[in-house]
Structures are given as structure tokens and as C-alpha cells.
C-alpha positions as a printed NumPy array, in Angstrom:
array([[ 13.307,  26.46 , -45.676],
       [ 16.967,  26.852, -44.881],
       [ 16.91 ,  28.212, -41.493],
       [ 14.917,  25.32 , -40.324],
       [ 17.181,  22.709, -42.322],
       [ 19.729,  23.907, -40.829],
       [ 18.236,  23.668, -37.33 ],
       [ 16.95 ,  20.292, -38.3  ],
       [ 20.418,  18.736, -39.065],
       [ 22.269,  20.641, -36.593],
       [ 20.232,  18.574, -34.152],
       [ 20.149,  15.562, -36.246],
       [ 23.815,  15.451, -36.128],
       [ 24.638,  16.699, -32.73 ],
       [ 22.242,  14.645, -31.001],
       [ 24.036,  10.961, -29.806],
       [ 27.92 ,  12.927, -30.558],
       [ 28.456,  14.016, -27.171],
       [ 28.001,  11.182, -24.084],
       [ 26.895,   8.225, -25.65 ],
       [ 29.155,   4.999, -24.039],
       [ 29.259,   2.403, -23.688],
       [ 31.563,   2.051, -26.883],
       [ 31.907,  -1.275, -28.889],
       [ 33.404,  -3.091, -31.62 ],
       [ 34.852,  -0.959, -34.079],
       [ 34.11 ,   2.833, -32.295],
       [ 36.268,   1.321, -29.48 ],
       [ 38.876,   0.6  , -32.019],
       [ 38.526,   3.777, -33.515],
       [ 38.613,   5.999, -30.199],
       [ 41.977,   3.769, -29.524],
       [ 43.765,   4.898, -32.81 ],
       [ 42.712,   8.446, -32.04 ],
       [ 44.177,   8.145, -28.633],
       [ 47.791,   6.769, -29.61 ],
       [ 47.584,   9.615, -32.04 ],
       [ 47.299,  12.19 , -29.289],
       [ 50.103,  10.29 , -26.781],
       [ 52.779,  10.909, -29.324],
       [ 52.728,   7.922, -31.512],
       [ 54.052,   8.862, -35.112],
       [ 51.365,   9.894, -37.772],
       [ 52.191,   7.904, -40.453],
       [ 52.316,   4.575, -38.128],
       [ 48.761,   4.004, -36.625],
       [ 48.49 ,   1.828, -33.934],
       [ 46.382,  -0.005, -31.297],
       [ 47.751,  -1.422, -28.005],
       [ 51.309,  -1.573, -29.595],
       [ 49.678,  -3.411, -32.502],
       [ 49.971,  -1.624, -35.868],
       [ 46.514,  -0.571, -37.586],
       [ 46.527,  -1.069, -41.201],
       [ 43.954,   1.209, -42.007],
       [ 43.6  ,   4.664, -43.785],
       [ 44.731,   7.69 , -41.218],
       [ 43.191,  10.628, -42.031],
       [ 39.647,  10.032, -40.103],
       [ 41.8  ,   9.052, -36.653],
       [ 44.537,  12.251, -37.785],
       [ 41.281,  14.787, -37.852],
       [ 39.704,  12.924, -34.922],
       [ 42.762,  13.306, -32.198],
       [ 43.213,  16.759, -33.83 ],
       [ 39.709,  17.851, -32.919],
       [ 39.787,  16.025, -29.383],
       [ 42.767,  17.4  , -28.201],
       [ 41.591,  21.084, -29.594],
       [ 38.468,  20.329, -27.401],
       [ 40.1  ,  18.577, -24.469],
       [ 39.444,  21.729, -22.38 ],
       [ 36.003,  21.444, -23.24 ],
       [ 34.618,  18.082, -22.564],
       [ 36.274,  14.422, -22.776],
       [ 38.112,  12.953, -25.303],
       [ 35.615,  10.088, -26.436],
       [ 33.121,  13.354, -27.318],
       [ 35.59 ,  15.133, -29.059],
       [ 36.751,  12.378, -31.316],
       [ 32.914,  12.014, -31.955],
       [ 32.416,  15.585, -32.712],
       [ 35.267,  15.739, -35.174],
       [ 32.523,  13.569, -37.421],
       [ 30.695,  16.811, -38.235],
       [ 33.604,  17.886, -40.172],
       [ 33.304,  15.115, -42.281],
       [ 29.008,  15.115, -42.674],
       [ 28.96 ,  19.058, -43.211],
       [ 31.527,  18.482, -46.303],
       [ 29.173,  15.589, -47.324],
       [ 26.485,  17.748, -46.947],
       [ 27.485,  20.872, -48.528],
       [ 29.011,  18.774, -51.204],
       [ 25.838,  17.052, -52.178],
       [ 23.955,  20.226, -51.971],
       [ 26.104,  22.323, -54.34 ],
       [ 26.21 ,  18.702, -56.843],
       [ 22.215,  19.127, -56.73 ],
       [ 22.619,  22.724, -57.601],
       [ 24.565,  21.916, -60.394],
       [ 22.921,  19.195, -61.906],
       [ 18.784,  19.648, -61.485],
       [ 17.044,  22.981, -60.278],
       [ 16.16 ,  24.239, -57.012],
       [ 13.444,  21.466, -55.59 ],
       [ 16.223,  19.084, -55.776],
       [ 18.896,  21.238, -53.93 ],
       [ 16.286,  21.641, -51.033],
       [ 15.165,  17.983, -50.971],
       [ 19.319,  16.455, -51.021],
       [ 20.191,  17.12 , -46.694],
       [ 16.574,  15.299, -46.13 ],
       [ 18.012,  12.823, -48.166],
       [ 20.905,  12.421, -46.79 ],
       [ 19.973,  12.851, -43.029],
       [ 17.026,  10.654, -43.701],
       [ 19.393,   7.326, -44.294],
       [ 19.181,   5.017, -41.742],
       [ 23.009,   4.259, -42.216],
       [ 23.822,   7.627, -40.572],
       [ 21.325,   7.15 , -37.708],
       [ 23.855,   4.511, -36.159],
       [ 27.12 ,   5.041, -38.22 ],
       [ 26.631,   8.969, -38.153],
       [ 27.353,   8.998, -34.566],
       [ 29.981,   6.625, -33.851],
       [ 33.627,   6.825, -34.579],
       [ 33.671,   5.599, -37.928],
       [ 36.732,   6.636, -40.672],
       [ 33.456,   5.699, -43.168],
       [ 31.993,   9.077, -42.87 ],
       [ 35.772,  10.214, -43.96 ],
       [ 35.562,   8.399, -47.123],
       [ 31.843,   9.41 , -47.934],
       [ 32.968,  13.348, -47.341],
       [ 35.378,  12.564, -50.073],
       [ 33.393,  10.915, -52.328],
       [ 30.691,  13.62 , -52.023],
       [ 33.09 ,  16.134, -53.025],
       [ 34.204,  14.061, -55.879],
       [ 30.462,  14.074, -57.408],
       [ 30.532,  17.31 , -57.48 ],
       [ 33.714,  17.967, -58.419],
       [ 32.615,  15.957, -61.607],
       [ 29.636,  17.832, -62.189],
       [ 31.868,  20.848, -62.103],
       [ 34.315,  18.951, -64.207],
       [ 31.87 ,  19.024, -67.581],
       [ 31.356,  22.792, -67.35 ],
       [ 34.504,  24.297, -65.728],
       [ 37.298,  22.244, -65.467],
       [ 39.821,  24.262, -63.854],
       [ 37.293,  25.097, -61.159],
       [ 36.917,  21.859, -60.679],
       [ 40.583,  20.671, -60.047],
       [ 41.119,  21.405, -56.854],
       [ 37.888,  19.667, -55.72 ],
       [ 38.663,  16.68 , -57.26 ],
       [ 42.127,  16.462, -56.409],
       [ 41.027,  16.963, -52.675],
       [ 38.426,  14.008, -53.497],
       [ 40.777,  11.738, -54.719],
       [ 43.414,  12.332, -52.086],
       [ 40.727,  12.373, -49.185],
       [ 39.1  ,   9.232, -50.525],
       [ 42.93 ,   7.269, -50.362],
       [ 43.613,   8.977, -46.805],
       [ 40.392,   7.893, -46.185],
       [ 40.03 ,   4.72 , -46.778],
       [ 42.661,   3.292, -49.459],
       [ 41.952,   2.273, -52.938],
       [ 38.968,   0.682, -52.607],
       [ 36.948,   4.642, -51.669],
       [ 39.773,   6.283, -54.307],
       [ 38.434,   3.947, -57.299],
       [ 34.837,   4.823, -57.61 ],
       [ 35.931,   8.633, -57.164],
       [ 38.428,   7.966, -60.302],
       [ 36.203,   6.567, -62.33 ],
       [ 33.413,   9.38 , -61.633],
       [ 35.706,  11.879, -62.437],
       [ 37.478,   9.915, -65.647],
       [ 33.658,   9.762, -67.032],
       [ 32.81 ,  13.132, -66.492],
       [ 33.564,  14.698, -69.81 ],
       [ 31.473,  11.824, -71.66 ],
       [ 28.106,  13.443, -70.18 ],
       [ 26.886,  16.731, -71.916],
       [ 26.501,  19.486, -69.383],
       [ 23.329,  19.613, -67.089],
       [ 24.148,  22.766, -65.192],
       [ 21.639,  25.32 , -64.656],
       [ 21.871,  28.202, -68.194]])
């Protein structure tokens, strides 16, 4: 089954990355912060049309990284959208090795249909969003917890790129439910595979 998932989300998540326009509302926004990134405006100050964007950086960082790595390749817009399957191949691999560790094999096949089957990523998925970001981290942070009950000093580096992806990503309110995940972890008994 894996060769075809694979196929299946490859073109899930490639299909609508490259070409679609016109942009609106917030991918607009988004493809602007990118931009500035990539004309020299400082990292740590994000900004639109000379007006400063008060939003977590690390999507837009990531984004004008991967467009201007691509700019020989096709057009900026596309490459800021293609950076996004960075940030849905974490959250996918992350949710697949959390099933792994917590059920048994039916449920580590059944988690990518799962995920690619939510209508949230049909639209959202393929847009400019620093959303998908904040859901990569939080994906690793589940299973960074689930590796937290059984090894905990496997699991540190996970979780501490969970929690600092999730604050990059999008501030306290995405760092707080990956805390409190991780905080709880040691109060469930383990559920890994023997």
C-alpha cells in the first residue's frame, strides 16, 4: 500500500501548488511577506507595503527561502506555494510514526488518508498559509509525546523542535496546546508496540 500512498499524496499535494492565481485575502498577504523577505528586508522585522506584520515568521522565512532556491525554476508565487510541502510531509511523517507508536499497523496505514482526506487541506493545503507551519509543529509534538512515555531522551529533540516551531509558527496560542501535550505525557502508561 505504500507505493500507491505515496503516489496518491504526492498528487494530492502537488496538484493546485504550482499556477493557481488569482490570489486573495490572506495568500496575497502571505506571498507579500515572503516577497519583502527576499528584497532584503530584515528577518526578524516582517513587513507588508512598509507596514510591519505582527505575525509568526518562520512559515514566510521557509517560504522566500524555498522561492528564491526555485526562482530559476518557475515564479515566485509557485515557489512560495511549494515550500508548503515541507511543512505537510513533516505533518505527515509525524502523524504516521505517532500512529506507529501508539496503535498497530492498520492505524499507521489508515493516518495520510486521514489526513489528506480533510477538507481543511483541500483549500488551506494549497494556499500560502503560515497554518500548515503550526500544524507541522504540532504533529511533531504528538509524537514527540508518544515518544516522551517510553524514551525520553529520544524524544527531546522532537519536542523541543515542536515547541520552538509551534512559537515561530504561530506564537503562543500553537506553542500552548504543544506544552500541555507534552507536560501530560508521563501521566499516560505506555501504548507503544512490545
Amino acid at each position: 500500500p505504500w507505493p500507491g500512498l505515496l503516489l496518491l499524496a504526492g498528487l494530492f499535494i502537488v496538484t493546485g501548488l504550482v499556477g493557481p492565481a488569482p490570489w486573495k485575502g490572506e495568500d496575497a498577504i502571505n506571498l507579500g511577506v515572503a516577497w519583502e523577505f527576499t528584497q532584503g528586508m530584515p528577518w526578524y522585522a516582517p513587513q507588508v507595503a512598509d507596514i510591519p506584520f505582527n505575525e509568526a515568521p518562520l512559515y514566510h522565512w521557509v517560504a522566500a527561502g524555498v522561492a528564491r532556491l526555485l526562482a530559476p525554476l518557475t515564479a515566485f508565487h509557485n515557489g512560495v506555494r511549494l515550500s508548503n510541502l515541507l511543512w505537510l510531509g513533516i505533518t505527515l511523517v509525524s502523524l504516521i510514526a505517532l500512529a506507529r507508536r501508539t496503535r498497530d499497523k492498520e492505524a499507521e496505514q489508515v493516518t495520510p488518508y486521514l489526513l489528506l482526506g480533510g477538507i481543511g487541506l483541500v483549500v488551506h493545503g494549497h494556499e500560502a498559509q503560515p497554518q500548515l507551519a503550526a500544524m507541522a509543529a504540532q504533529a511533531l509534538g504528538l509524537w514527540s509525546a508518544a515518544l516522551l512515555i517510553d524514551k525520553p531522551w529520544r524524544a527531546c529533540r522532537p519536542a523541543g523542535l515542536a515547541l520552538g516551531g509551534a512559537y515561530l509558527a504561530g506564537g503562543l496560542p500553537a506553542t500552548l496546546p504543544v506544552a500541555l501535550v507534552l507536560l501530560s505525557a508521563p501521566l499516560f502508561p505506555s501504548s507503544a508496540p512490545a
